[in-house]
C-alpha positions, 0 to 999 in steps of 0.5 A: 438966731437968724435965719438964712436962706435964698427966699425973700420973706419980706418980698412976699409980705411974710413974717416971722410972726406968719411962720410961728402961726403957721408952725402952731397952728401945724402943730395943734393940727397934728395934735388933734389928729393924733388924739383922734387916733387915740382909742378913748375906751381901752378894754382894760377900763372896764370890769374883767367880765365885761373884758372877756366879753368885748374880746371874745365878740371882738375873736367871733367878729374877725372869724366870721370875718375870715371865713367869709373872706377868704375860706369860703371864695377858695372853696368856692374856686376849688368846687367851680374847678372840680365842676368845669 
């Protein structure tokens, strides 16, 4: 199969053998990214005891979290609005 386009490879010193390297070297890349985004100790590894306790530190942290982002700033509005 060969390839056709409008762009001289040649002219620019660009070989098929560039493009493979190029596409693997792309491919190995996006590979490595995607491993990296993997979470490599999933909860369901570990003994459900210790399940229990990751997933409720896990609900303590995103309550905390939300409280703090958004409960108290619009308390925190409201009482300024109520002062002024």
């Amino acid at each position: 199969m060969e390839l056709k386009t409008n762009f001289e490879f040649d002219k620019y010193g660009i070989g098929v053998e560039d493009i493979k390297t190029e596409a693997e070297q792309l491919l190995k890349q996006g590979n490595e990214t995607q491993e990296r985004k993997a979470n490599r100790f999933p909860v369901e590894v570990f003994p459900l005891p210790v399940q229990q306790v990751i997933t409720g530190i896990v609900e303590i942290f995103y309550t905390y979290y939300s409280i703090h982002s958004y409960v108290i700033p619009m308390y925190r509005r409201c009482f300024l609005q109520l002062v002024s």
